[in-house]
C-alpha positions as a printed NumPy array, in Angstrom:
array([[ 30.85 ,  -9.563,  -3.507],
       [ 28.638,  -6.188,  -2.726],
       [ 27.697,  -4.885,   0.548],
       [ 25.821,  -2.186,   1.67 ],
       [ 24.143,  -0.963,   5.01 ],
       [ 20.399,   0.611,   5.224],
       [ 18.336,   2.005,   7.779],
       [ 14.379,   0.769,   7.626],
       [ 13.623,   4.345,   8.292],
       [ 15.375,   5.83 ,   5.219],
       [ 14.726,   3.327,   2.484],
       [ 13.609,   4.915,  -0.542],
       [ 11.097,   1.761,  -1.313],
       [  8.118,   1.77 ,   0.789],
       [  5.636,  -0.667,   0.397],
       [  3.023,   0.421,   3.026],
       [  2.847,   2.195,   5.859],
       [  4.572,  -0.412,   8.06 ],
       [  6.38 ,  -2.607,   5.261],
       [  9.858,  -1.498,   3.805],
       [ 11.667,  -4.005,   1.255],
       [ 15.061,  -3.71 ,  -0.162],
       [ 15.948,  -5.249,  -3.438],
       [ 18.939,  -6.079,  -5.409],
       [ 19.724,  -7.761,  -8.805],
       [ 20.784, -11.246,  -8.697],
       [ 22.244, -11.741, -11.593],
       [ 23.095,  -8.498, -13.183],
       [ 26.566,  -6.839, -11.954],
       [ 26.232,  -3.73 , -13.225],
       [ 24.861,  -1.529, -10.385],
       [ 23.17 ,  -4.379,  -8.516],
       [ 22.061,  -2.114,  -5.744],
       [ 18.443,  -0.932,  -6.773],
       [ 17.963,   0.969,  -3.285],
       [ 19.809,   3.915,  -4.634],
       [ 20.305,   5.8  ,  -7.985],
       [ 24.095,   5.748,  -7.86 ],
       [ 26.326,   3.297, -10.18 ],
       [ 28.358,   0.758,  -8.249],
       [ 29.997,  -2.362,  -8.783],
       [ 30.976,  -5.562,  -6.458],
       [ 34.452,  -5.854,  -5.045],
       [ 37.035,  -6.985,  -7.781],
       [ 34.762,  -6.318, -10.988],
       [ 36.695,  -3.382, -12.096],
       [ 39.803,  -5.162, -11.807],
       [ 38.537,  -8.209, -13.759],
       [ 36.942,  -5.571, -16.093],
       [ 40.477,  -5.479, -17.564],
       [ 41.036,  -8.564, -18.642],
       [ 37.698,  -9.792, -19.596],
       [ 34.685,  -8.419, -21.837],
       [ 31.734, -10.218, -20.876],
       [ 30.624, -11.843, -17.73 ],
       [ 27.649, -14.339, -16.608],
       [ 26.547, -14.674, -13.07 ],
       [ 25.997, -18.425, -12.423],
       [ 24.53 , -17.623,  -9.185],
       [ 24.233, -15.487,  -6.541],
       [ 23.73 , -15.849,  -2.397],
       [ 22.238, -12.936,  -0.219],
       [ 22.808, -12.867,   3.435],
       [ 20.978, -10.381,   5.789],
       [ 21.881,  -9.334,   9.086],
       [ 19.754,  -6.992,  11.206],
       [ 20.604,  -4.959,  14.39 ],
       [ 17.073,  -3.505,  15.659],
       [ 16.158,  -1.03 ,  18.411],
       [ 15.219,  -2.459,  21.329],
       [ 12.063,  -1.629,  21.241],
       [ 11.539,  -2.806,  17.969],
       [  9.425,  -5.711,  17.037],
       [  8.644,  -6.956,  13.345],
       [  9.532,  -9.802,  10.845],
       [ 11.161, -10.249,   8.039],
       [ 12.102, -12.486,   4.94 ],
       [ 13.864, -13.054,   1.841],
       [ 12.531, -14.258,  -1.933],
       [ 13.774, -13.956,  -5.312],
       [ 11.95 , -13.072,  -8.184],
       [ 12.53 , -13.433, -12.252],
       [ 12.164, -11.068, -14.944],
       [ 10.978,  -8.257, -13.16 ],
       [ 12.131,  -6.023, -10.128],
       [  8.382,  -4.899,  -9.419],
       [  6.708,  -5.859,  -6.073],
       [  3.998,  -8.137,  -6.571],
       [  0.378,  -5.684,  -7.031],
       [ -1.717,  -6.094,  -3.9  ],
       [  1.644,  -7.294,  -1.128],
       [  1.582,  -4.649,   1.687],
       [  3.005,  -7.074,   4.285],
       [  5.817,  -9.468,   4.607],
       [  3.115, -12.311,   4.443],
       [  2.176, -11.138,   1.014],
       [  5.695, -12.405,  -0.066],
       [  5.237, -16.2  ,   1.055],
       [  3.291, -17.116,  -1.57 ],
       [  6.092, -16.468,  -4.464],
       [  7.925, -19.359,  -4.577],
       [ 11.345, -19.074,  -3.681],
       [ 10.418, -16.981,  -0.534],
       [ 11.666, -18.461,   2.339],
       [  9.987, -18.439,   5.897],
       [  9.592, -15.399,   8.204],
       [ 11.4  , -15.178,  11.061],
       [ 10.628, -12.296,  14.089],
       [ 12.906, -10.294,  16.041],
       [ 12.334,  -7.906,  18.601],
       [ 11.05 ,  -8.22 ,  22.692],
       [  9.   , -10.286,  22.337],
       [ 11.74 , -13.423,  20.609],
       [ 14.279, -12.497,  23.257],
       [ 17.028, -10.851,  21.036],
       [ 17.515,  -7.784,  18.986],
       [ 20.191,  -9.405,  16.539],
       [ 18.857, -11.31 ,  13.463],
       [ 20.779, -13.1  ,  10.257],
       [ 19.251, -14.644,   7.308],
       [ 20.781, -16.303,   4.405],
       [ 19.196, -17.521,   0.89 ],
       [ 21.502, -19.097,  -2.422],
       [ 20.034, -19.62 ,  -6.027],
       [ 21.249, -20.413,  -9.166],
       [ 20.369, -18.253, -12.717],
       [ 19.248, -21.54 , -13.693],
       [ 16.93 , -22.365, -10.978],
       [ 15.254, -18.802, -10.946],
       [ 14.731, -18.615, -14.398],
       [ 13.69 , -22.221, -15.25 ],
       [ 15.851, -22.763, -17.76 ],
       [ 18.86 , -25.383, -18.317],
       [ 22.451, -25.483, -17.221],
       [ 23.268, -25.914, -20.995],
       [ 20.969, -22.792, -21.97 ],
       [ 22.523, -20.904, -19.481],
       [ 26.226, -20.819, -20.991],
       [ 24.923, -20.521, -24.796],
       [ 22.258, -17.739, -24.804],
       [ 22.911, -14.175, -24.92 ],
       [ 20.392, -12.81 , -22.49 ],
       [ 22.212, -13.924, -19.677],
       [ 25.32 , -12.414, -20.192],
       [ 26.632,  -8.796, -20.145],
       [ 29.236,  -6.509, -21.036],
       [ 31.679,  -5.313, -18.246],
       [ 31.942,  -2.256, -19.202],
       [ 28.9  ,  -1.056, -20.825],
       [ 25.432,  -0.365, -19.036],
       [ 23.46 ,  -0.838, -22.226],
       [ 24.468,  -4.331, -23.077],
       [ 23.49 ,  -6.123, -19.06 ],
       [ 21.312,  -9.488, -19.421],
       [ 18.377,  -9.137, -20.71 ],
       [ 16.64 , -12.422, -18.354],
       [ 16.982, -11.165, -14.935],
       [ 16.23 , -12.288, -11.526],
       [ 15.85 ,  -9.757,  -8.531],
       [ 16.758, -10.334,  -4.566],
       [ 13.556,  -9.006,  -2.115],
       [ 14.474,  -8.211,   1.163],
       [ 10.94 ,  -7.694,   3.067],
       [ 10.327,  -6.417,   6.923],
       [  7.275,  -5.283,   8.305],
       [  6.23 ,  -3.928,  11.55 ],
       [  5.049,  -6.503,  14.056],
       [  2.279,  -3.087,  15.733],
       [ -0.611,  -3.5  ,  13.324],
       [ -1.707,   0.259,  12.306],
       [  2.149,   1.169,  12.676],
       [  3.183,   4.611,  10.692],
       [  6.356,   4.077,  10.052],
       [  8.533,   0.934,   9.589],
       [ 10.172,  -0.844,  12.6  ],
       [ 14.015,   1.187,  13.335],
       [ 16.596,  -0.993,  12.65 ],
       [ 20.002,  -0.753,  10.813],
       [ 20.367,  -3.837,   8.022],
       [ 23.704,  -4.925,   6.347],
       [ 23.324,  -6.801,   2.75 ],
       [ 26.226,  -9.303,   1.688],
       [ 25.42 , -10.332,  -2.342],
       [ 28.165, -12.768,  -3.11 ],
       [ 27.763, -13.247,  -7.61 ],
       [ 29.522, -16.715,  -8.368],
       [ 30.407, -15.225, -12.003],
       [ 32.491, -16.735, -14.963],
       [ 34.581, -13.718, -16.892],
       [ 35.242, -14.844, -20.351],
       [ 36.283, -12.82 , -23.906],
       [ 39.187, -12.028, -22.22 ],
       [ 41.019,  -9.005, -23.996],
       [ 44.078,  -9.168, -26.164],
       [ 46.893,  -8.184, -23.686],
       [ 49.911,  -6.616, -26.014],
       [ 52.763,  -4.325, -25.504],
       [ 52.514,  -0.756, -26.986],
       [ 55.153,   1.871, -28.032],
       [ 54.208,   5.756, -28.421],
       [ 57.017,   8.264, -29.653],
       [ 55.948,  12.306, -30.255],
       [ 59.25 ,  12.222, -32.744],
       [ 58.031,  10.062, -35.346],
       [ 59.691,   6.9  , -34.189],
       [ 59.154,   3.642, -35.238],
       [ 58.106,   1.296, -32.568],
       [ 60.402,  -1.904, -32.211],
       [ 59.258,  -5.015, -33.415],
       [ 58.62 ,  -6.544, -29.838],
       [ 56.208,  -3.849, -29.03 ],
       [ 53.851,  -4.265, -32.205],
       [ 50.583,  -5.49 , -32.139],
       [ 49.94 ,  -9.157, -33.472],
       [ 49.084,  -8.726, -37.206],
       [ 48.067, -12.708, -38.196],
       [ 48.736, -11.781, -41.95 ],
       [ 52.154, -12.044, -40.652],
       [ 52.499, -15.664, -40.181],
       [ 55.043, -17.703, -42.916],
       [ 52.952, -19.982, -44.84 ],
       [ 54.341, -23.633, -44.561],
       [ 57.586, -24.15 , -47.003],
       [ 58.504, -20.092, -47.371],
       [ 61.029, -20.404, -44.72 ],
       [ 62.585, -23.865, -45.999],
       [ 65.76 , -22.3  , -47.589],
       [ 66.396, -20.997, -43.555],
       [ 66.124, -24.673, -42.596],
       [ 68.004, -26.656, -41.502],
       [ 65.79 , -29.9  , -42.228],
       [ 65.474, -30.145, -45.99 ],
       [ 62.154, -30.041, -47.539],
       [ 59.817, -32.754, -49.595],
       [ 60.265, -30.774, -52.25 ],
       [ 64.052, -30.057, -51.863],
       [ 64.618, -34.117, -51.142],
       [ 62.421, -34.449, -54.996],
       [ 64.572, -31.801, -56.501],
       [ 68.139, -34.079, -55.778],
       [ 66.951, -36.998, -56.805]])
């Protein structure tokens, strides 16, 4: 899960002069917040980071709560878009957005609805946005990434858009209202590293046997360890007879 809080008067992604949007990745954990220029992660992916190597986002939900001045008045909205994090060429308002088609409806706040207090919730799956099947989805390497390593992030991606605009037509500047993102990634973790004991000396000392790393050359090829046993071999039975 990631979470972050924005003002509508500080968001570095300003679509007009009375639109702001905010926009995240849906399906791509590594820095999912594209609102600022800093890396960051959502709660726990470090940790699984430890134990796993790769990771594919199944799906992801975005919920959107809004606290607005009270004499603020504008509306807002939520789509998702594939492939590209670009707003669409020629959207300046948060009607502009309703044509793509996961957008969902927009809903007003301010005086003039009664309340100041908003929330707004929208769920997709990587297989939904992108058009492609279930079965794709778990066999192709463009929707997977690397925990660890910013270069190797899916290559299909799909993008959350967060859109409010000003309800005052002519407005300068974007309504005033503090917004609070919740991203919750339904991910699968899989390549999990090899977890094994290790043994460092500075005095030349050999490490003990339980603390070496698995070496499958190792393994006793059937019938090298019959003269140990205690059950007698095919061969051994042939020999006495």
């Amino acid at each position: 899960m990631y979470a972050a809080t924005y003002s509508t008067t500080l968001n570095p992604f300003p679509v007009s002069a009375n639109t702001t949007a905010f926009i995240f990745t849906g399906n791509n954990l590594y820095n999912p917040d594209l609102n600022v220029a800093l890396e960051s992660y959502p709660v726990g992916h470090v940790q699984l980071a430890t134990l796993y190597n790769r990771y594919q986002v199944m799906g992801s939900s975005l919920e959107v709560t809004i606290n607005a001045n009270a004499a603020s008045s504008f509306r807002y909205m939520i789509s998702a878009h594939a492939f590209s994090s670009n707003l669409p060429i020629g959207a300046v308002a948060a009607e502009d957005f309703t044509g793509l088609p996961l957008a969902t409806r927009i809903q007003s706040l301010g005086p003039n609805t009664g309340t100041t207090v908003g929330r707004l919730t929208r769920s997709y799956r990587t297989a939904f946005v992108l058009s492609r099947p279930e079965s794709q989805l778990f066999n192709s390497e463009d929707h997977s990434g690397y925990c660890t390593n910013a270069t190797f992030q899916p290559a299909s991606q799909w993008f959350w858009y967060f859109v409010v605009s000003n309800n005052v037509i002519g407005s300068i500047l974007p309504p005033s209202a503090t917004i609070t993102f919740r991203i919750v990634y339904h991910t699968r973790y899989y390549q999990p590293h090899m977890l094994t004991a290790h043994f460092h000396s500075t005095a030349g000392v050999d490490p003990p046997d339980n603390s070496k790393d698995f070496d499958p050359c190792e393994c006793v090829c059937p019938g090298e360890d019959d003269e140990k046993s205690e059950v007698p071999s095919a061969l051994t039975i042939a020999s006495a007879e």
